[in-house]
N, C-alpha and C positions, 0 to 999 in steps of 0.2 A: 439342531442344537448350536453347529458353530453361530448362524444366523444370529441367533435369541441371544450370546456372547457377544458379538461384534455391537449387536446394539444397545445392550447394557452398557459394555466400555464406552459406546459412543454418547449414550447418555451421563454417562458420569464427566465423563472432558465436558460435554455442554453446562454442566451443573458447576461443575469447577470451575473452568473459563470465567463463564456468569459471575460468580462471586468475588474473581480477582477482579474482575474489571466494575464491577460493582464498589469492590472494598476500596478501589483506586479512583474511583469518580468522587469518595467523598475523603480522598485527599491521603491515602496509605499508598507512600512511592512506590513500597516493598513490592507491594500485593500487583501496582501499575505495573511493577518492572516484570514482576514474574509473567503478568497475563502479556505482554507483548514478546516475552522469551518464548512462552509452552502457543502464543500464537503464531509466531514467526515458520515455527516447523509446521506447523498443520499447512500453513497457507502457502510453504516451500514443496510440501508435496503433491497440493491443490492446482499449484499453476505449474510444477514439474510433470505432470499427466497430460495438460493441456499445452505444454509448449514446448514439446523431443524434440520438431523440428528446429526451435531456436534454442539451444542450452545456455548462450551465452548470453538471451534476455531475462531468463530467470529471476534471478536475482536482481536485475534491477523493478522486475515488476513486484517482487514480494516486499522490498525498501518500497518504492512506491505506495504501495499497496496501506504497509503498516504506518506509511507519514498520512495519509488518508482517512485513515482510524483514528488516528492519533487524533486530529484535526477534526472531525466530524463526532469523536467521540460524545460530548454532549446530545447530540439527537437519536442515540442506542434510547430506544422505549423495552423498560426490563420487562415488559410483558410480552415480547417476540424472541419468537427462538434466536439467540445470538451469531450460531453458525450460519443462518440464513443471509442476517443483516451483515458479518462480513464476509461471507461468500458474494454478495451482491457486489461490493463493493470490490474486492478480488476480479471479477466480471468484467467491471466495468474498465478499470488498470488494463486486462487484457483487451479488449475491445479497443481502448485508447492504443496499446502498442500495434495493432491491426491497422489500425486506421495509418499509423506512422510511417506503417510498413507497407499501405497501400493496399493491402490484401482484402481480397473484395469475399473471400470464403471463409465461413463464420469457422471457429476455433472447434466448437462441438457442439450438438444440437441443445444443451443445457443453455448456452447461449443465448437462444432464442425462447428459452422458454419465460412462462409468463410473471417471472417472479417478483413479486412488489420491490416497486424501486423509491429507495429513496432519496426524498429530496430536503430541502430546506429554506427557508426565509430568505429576505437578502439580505438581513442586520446579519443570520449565521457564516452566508457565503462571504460578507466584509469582514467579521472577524476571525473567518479561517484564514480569509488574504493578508490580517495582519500578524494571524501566529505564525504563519509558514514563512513572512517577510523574517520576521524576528529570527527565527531560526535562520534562514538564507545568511542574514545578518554578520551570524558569527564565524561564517566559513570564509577562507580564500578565493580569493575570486579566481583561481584555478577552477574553484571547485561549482563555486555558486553559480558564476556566468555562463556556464557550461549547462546549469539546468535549468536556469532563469531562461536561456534560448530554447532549450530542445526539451525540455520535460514540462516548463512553463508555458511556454511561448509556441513549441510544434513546429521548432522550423529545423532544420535536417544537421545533421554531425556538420557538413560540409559548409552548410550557410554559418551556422555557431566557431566554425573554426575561421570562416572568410572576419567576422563580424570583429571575435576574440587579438586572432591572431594568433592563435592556437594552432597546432598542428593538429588533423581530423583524430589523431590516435589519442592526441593528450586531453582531446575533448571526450572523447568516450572514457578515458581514465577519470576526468573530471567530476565527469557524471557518476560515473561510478563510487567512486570515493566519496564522492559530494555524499549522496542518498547515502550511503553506510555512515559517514558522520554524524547527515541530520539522525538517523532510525537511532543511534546511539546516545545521542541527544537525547532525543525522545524516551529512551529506554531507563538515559540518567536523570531524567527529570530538570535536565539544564538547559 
């Protein structure tokens, strides 16, 4: 019985989600803003299960994650279950932080599993390079350079703080604040 509850409730967030970000692809900020609020927590407790060992990357994989959506959103086809298409997408965010972190042991066997991945064009990959630019844009370059090197670019705290002139710490704050601005952004429609 819990079962048969847990998946109704779960069917109804997919049903919901769907609609806000539906009613927000054809231009209601309201609807956008609320589907990136009620997804932020799903996707906060998604990569909270898959990443105990690191608590202090969290958060920047679930920013990550939702600047990624945000960005890609146009290629959501509403005939796929939505949790799937950003679940994959969440995956991949964690994957990337593995790779950063050198770690050669997959996060969880979900990982590995076979789950359609998607891709896109390269007129789409050019113009997520220039909405993400746009956003970069409007930040301090405390904030921006700091992700432009190590969330953009893949090169280490250490390299981004030699490059900046940054101390290694006020790079990770950078970065941090950086993605909380943009996801903000994002959430204001600005």
């Amino acid at each position: 019985m819990q079962r048969i509850e847990e998946n109704s409730r779960s069917d109804a967030n997919e049903v919901r989600l769907r609609a806000l970000l539906m009613r927000g692809l054809t231009g209601d900020e309201d609807a956008y803003r609320a589907f990136l609020k009620e997804l932020s927590a799903y996707l906060r407790a998604f990569i909270r299960r898959r990443l105990g060992r690191w608590p202090d990357e969290i958060e920047d994989v679930v920013q990550e994650a939702l600047l990624a959506i945000h960005i890609q959103r146009h290629t959501y086809d509403a005939g796929q279950p939505l949790t799937a298409w950003v679940y994959a997408i969440a995956k991949y965010k964690l994957v990337d932080l593995m790779r950063r972190r050198g770690g050669r042991e997959s996060l969880t066997d979900e990982l590995n599993e076979g789950n359609e991945i998607f891709s896109s064009a390269d007129s789409d990959a050019a113009e997520a390079r220039l909405d993400v630019r746009k956003l970069l844009e409007q930040l301090p370059d405390h904030q921006r350079l700091p992700i432009v090197y190590v969330k953009l670019e893949g090169r280490s705290v250490l390299e981004a703080a030699r490059i900046t002139g940054m101390s290694v710490s006020a790079v990770k704050v950078g970065v941090h604040r950086g993605l909380r601005a943009l996801a903000a952004k994002i959430r204001d429609g600005t």
